[in-house]
N, C-alpha and C positions, 0 to 999 in steps of 0.2 A: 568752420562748422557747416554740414549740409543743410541744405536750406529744410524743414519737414515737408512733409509730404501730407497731400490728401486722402480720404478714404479711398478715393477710385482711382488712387495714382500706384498703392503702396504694391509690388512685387509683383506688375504687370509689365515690364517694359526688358525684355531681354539683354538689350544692348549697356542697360547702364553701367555695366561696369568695364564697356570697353574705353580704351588708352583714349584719351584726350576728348572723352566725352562731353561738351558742352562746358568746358572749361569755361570759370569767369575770369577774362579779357580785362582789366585796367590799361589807362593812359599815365604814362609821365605827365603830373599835374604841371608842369612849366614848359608842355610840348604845346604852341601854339598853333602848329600842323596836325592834323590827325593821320597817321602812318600806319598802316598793319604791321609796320614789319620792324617796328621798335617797342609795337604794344608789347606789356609783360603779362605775363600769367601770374593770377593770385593763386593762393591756396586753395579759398572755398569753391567747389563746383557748384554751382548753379543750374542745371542741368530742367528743363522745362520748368524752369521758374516760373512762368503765368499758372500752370496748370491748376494750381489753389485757388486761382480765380476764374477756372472755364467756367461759363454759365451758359452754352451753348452748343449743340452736338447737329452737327448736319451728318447728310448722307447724300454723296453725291455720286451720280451714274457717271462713269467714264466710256465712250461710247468708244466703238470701231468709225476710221474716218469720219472726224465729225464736222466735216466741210462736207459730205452730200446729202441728200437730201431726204433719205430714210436712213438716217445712222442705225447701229445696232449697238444698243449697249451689253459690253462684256463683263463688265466688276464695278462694284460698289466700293466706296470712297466714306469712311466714317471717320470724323474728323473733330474731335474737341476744339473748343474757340472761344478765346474772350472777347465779347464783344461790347459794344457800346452805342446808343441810338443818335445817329447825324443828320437824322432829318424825315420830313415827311415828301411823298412826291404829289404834289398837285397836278391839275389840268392844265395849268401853264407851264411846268416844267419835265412833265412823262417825256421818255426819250424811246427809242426801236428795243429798249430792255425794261424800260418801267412803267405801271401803269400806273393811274390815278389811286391811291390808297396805298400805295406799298410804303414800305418804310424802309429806310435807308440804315444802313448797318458799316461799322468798320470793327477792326479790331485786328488781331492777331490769332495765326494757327499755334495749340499747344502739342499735341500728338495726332497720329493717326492710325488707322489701320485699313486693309484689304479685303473685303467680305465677296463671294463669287454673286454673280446677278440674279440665278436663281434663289428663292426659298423658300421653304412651306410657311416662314412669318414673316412678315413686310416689316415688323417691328421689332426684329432680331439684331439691326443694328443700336436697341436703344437697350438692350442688354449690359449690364454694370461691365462687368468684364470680354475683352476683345485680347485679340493678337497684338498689342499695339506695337507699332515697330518704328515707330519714329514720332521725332515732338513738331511732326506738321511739316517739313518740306517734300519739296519737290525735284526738279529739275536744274541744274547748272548752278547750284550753291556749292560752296568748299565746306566737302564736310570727310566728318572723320571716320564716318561708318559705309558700310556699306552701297552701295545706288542702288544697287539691285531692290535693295527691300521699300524703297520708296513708290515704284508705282508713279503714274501721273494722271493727272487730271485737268483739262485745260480749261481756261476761261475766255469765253461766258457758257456759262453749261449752268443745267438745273438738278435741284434733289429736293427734298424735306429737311423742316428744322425741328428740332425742340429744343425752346426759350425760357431754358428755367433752370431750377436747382436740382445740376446732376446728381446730386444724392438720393435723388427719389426715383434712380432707374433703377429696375429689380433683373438680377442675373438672367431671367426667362424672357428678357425684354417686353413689349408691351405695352401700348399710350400708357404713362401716368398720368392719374384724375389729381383737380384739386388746385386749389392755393391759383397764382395769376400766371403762372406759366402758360405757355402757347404752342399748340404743334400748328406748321404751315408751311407752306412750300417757300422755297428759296429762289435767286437766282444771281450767282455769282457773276459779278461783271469785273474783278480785276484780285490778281493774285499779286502780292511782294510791289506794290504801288508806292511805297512810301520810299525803297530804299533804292542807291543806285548800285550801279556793276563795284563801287570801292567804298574807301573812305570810311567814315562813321557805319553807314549799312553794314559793310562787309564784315566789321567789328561785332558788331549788336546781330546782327539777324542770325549766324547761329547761335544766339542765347535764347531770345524771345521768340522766335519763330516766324515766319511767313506772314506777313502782312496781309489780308483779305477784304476786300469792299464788295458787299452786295446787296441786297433787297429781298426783306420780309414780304414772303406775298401770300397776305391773310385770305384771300376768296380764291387761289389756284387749286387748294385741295379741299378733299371730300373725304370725312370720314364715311364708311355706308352704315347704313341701319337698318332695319328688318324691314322686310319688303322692296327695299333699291330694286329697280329695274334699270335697264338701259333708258326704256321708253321714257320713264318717269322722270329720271336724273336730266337727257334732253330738251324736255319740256319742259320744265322746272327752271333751268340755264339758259333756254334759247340756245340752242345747240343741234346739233344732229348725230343721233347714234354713228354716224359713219365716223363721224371728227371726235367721238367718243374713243373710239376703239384705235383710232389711229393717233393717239397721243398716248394712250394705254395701252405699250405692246403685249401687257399682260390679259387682254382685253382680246388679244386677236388669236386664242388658240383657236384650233378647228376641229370638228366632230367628222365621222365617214358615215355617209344616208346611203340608200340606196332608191333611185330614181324610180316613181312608182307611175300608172299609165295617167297620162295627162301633163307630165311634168314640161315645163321649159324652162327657159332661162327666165322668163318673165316670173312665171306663178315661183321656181323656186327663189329669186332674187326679193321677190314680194313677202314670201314664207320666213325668210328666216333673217330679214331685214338690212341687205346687204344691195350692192349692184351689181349688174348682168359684168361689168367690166374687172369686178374683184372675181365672180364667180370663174372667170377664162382663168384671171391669173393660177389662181389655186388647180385648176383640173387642164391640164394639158389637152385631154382628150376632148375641150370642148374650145379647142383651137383648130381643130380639124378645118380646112380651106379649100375650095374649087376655083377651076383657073377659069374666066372673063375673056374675051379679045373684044376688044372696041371695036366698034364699028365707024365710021366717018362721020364727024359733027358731037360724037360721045363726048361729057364732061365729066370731070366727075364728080358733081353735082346731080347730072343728068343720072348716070349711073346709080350713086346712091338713090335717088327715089326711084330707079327705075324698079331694085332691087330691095325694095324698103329696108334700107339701111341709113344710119347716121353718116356724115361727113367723115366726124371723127374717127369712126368707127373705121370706115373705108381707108381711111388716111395708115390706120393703123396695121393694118393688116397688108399694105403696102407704104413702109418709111420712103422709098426710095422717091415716092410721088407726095411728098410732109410739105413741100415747098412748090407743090404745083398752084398756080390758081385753078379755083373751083373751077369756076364759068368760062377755062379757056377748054379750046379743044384738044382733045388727046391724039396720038397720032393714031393712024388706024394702023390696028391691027398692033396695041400696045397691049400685053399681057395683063391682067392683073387678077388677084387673088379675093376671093371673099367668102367670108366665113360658112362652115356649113350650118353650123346652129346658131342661128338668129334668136331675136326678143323671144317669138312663139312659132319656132320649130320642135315639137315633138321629140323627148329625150328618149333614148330604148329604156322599157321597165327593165329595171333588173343593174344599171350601169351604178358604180360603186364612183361618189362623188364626195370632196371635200366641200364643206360647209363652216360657216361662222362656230364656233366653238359656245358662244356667247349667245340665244336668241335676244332680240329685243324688248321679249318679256320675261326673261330668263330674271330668278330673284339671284343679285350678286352679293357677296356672301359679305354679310355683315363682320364689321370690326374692322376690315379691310379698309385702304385709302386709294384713292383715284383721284387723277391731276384734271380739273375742270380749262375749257378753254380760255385762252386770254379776254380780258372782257374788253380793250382799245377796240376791236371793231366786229363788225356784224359776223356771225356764222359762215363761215364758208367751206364746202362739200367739197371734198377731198377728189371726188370723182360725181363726175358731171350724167345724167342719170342717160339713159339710152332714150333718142328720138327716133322714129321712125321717116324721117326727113333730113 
């Protein structure tokens, strides 16, 4: 007999009626070895047996290369989970993934689905009904359906949770209020932990689905509320609008100004609360460079305050000199390049410029969620402010 089904299960899942779908797996009770290849198949299918008991729905970003150091994420990862609470993380035992307050989680994946990264609702993935196309795997499991439809998502990677009874998600998705449920950010530190490459796993894990351990993290997100500003939310966190907008890729669209008499890098870097060094990135045309020759005894040290510019700054606009020392001499007569528009060089009125999308007193639109910084250690500015030395 099939095993019944939940409300959010019933006529959602395409695949179930393909051949060997999630077949329940028995052993010969007098087999003392556990063997795949003498298990027998029962009759009843079993087919995401936990899912009656998901009480857990993440959403997790799969990003492009997410070994460097500004990934981009490309698609959303929604994921039912039964889960169950393993612990709390203390000040004596937080690790480079957990911080003090988080709360320790395992369980197992029951379905999932594929949602694109963009979308006009951030809580589209708590919508009742989804594409689901699988009961939670991933990568290099024996399965009977398709790979393609799986998708991946690798661990440790972050997203949002809500910890509570999926019954109360409405088709138009949207926080549900109410009762002791939780929405918070997550972070996955290990996927299928429990089983190995044979044996008993190999058996069991396509019926239950993918093993998952991670960590509830109650103070990473922010609902906003009427009035949220960049400035406010900052202050508030001990944080800085720049490391705001730079863990919120949603946070870094850009607006086009046009440069009006008086502008520089300074007053607009000041204006719209960003640095002289984000403003280059974003406008090419304010990469523009003239060519230096050194003279005999030149550092470039020397250079830089000759020309009131940063080190860094100098460094940057010539890599090939990244590994000189400051304070040796250069040779003469060594080319180097430096910027035409400086801190407060005079921009032309009229020049058509990208800018922060976001001001830092811009009101951010309530209802919406934003990922707060990790609270393990102090603030730290993503780009280091422009010196005149």
């Amino acid at each position: 007999m099939e095993q019944p089904l939940s409300p959010l299960n019933q006529g959602l899942n395409p695949l179930r009626g393909a051949p060997l779908w999630g077949q329940l797996v028995s052993l010969p009770a007098a087999t003392p070895a556990i063997d795949s290849k003498v298990a027998q198949q029962a009759v009843a299918p079993l087919w995401l047996a936990l899912q009656p008991y998901a009480n857990a729905r993440l959403c997790l970003f799969e990003v492009d290369r997410p070994e460097s150091r500004n990934p981009i994420p490309i698609r959303r990862h929604v994921i039912d989970c039964f889960l169950e609470q393993s612990g709390i993380v203390s000040g004596y035992n937080d690790t480079a993934l957990t911080d003090p307050g988080d709360v320790l989680l395992r369980g197992y994946l029951c379905r999932a689905a594929i949602l694109p990264v963009s979308t006009s609702n951030t809580f589209d993935w708590l919508a009742a009904e989804q594409a689901w196309a699988t009961p939670g795997f991933r990568e290099e499991a024996p399965l009977p359906w398709d790979p393609s439809l799986l998708g991946t998502v690798q661990a440790p990677c972050q997203g949002v949770m809500w910890l509570g009874d999926l019954a109360l998600l409405q088709p138009q998705g949207g926080l549900p209020s109410g009762g002791r449920a939780q929405f918070a950010g997550c972070q996955v530190m290990h996927f299928g932990a429990d089983y190995g490459p044979g044996g008993i796993g190999l058996l069991l894990q396509p019926l239950l689905g993918e093993a998952i351990q991670l960590v509830l993290r109650p103070h990473s997100v922010l609902v906003l509320r009427d009035g949220d500003t960049l400035n406010l939310i900052a202050e508030r966190y001990g944080t800085t609008v720049a490391t705001l907008r730079r863990i919120n890729p949603q946070l870094e669209s850009t607006q086009t100004i046009t440069a009006v008499e008086g502008d520089s890098l300074a007053v607009l870097a000041g204006r719209h609360g960003t640095t002289e060094t984000k403003l280059r990135s974003l406008n090419p045309v304010l990469q523009q460079s003239e060519t230096y020759i050194s003279a005999e005894g030149d550092t470039l040290s020397s250079v830089a305050a000759e020309q009131n510019l940063s080190l860094s700054l100098l460094r940057q606009f010539n890599p090939e000199l990244s590994s000189w020392p400051s304070e040796e001499p250069l040779p003469a007569g060594t080319t180097l390049l430096l910027p035409v528009y400086r801190s407060t060089t005079p921009i032309p009125a009229g020049t058509q410029l990208l800018v922060p999308g976001y001001l830092p007193s811009t009101q951010l639109p309530a209802g919406e969620w934003i990922y707060l910084p990790a609270r393990r250690s102090a603030p730290v500015l993503d780009e280091l402010p422009e010196q005149g030395f």
